[in-house]
C-alpha positions as CSV (number, residue, x, y, z in Angstrom):
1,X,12.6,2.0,0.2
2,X,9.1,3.1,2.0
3,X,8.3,2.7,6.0
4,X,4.7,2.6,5.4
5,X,3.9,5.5,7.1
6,X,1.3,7.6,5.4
7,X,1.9,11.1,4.8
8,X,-0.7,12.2,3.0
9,X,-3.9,11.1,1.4
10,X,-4.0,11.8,-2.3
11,X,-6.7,12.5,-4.8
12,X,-7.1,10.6,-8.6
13,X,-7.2,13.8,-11.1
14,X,-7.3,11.3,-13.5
15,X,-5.8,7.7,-15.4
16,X,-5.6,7.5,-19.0
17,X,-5.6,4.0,-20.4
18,X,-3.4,2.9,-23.1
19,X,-2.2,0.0,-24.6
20,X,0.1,-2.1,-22.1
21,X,0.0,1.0,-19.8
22,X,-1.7,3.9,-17.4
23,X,-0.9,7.3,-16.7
24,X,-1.9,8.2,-13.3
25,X,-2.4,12.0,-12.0
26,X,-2.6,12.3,-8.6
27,X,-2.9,15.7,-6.4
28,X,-1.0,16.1,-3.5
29,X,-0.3,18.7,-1.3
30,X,2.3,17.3,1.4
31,X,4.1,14.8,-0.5
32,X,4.6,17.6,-3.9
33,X,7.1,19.3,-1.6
34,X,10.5,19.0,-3.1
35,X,10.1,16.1,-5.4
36,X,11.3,16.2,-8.8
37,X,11.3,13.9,-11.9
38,X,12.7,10.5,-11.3
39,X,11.5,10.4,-8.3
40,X,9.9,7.3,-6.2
41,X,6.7,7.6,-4.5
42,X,4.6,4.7,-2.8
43,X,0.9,5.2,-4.0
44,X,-1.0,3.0,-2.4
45,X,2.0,1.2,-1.3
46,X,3.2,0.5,-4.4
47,X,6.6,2.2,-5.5
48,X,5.8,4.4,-8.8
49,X,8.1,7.0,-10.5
50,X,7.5,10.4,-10.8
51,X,7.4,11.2,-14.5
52,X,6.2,14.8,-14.0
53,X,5.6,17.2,-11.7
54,X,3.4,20.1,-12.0
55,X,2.0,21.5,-8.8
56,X,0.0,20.1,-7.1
57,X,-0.3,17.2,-9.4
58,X,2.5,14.2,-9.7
59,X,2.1,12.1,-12.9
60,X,3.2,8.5,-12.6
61,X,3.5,5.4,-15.4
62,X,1.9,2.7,-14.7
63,X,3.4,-0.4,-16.7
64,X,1.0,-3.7,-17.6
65,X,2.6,-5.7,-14.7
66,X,1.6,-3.1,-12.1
67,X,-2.2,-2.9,-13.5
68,X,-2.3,-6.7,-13.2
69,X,-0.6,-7.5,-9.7
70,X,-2.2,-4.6,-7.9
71,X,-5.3,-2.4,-7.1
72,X,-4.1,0.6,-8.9
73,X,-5.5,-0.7,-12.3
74,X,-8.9,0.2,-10.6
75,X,-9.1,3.5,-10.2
76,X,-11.2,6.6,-10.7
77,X,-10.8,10.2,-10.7
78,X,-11.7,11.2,-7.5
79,X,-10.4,8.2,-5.6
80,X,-8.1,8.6,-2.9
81,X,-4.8,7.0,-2.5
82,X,-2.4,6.3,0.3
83,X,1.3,8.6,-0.4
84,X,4.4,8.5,1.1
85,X,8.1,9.9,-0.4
86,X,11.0,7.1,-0.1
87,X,12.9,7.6,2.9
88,X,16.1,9.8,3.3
89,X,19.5,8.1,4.5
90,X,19.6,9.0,8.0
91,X,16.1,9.4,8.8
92,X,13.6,7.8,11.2
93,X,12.0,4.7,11.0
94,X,8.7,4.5,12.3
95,X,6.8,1.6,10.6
96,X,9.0,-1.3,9.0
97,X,11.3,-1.7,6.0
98,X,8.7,-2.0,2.8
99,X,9.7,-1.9,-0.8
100,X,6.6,-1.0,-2.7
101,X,6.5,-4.4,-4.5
102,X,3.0,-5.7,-4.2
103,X,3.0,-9.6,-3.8
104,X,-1.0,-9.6,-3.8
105,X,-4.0,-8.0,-3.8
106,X,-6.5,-9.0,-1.2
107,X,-10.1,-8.5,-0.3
108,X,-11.4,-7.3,2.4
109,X,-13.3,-10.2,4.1
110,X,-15.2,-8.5,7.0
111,X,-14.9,-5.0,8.8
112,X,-15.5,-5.1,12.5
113,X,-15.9,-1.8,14.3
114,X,-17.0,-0.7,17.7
115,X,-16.3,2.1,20.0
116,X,-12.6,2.6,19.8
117,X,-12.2,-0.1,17.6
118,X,-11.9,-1.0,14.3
119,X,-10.7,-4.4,12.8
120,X,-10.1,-5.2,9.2
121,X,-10.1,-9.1,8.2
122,X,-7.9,-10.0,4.7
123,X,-8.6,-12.6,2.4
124,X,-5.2,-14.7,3.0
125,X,-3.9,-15.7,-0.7
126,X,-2.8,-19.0,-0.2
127,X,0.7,-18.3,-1.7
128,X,1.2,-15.4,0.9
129,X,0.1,-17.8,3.9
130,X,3.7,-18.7,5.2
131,X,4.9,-15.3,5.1
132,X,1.9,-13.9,7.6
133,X,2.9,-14.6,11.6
134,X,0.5,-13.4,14.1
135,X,2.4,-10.0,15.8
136,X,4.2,-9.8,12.2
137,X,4.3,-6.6,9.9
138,X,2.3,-6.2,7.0
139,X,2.0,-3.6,4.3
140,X,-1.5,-2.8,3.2
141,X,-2.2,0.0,0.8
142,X,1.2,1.6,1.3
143,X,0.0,1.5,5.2
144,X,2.4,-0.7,8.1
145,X,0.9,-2.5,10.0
146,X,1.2,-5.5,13.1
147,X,-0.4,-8.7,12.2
148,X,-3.1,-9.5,14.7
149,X,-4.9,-13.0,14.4
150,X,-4.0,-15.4,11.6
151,X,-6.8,-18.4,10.5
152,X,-6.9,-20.6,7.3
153,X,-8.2,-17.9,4.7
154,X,-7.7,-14.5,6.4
155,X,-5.2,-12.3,9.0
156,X,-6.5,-9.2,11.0
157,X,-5.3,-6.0,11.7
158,X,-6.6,-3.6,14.0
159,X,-6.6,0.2,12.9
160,X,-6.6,3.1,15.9
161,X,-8.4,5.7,15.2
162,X,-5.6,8.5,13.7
163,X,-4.5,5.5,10.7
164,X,-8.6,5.2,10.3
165,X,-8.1,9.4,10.1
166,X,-4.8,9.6,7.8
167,X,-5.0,6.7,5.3
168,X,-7.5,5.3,2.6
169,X,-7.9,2.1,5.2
170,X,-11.5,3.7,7.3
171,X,-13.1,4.1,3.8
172,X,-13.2,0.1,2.8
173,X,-15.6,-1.9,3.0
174,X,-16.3,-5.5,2.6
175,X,-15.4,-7.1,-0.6
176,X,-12.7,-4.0,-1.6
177,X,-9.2,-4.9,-2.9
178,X,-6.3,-4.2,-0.7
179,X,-2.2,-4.2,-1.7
180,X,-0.9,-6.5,0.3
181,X,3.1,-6.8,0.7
182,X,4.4,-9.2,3.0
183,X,7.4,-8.7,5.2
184,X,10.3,-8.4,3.4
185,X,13.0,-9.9,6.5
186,X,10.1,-12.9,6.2
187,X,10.9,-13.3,2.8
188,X,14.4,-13.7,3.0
189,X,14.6,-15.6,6.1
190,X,11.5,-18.0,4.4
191,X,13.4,-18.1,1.2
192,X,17.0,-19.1,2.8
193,X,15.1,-22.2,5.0
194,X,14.3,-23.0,1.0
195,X,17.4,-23.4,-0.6
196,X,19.7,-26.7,-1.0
């Protein structure tokens, strides 16, 4: 279990294809501290196990489904990717509760900036529509955020300027792929209003 706030921004050493599955190497400097083998880490805000550790760099697996349902199938060395460690019983919650299970990758419809200002507009996959309320949270890339406005095809989020400093989110651009994990209490609440 993740809150979806960033703690690091990591960099692709590199992903080796095989059949049916990825190995991922990603450096990291903050998030190396104290993890071991076994381990879960959200890259990109999706929840991967450590499979080795050798500083500075954390190998994960990444298994057929994962390279399919989300963005991580995509990279390249010397991309940069969104980390944070699974949170400790006990601890602070600062974002909101996110699991690291992708439900969709979305594009990036239009970025808006201005002075001060920075808005990101999400292709809305149709299937995902019911679970997006305007002032709702949203995971995207690993990142919490509030819902702003919610049309037909897309929702927005607006991005101060330290989450445009700390995450992945100020480098895309228009037409870039974006993990996108609904909230999880929206889920279960949608899911119950569903059964017999």
């Amino acid at each position: 279990m993740f809150n979806g706030i960033v703690e690091e921004t990591g960099v692709v050493e590199r992903i080796d294809h095989r059949k049916n599955l990825s190995v991922l190497k990603v450096r990291a400097r903050k998030v190396f501290k104290g993890v071991r083998k076994g381990d879960s880490i959200a890259v990109d805000g999706v929840c991967l196990t450590v499979t080795d550790a050798a500083s500075p760099v954390l190998t994960f697996d990444l298994m057929r489904e994962t390279l399919v349902k989300t963005s991580l199938g995509k990279l390249k060395p010397a991309d940069r990717v969104n980390l944070e460690r699974a949170l400790k019983v006990g601890g602070r919650i600062s974002g909101h509760f996110v699991a690291g299970h992708v439900d969709a990758v979305g594009r990036v419809e239009a970025k808006v900036s201005a002075a001060n200002y920075t808005e990101l507009r999400v292709r809305l996959p149709k299937t995902l529509r019911r679970y997006i309320a305007p002032k709702g949270s949203v995971c995207l890339d690993g990142v919490s955020l509030t819902v702003g406005e919610v049309k037909k095809d897309y929702f927005s989020v607006y991005l101060i300027p330290l989450t445009l400093r700390v995450t992945t989110l100020g480098l895309k651009r228009e037409g870039d792929g974006v993990n996108i994990e609904v909230d999880i209490l929206a889920r279960y609440i949608l899911n119950e209003r569903c059964q017999p």
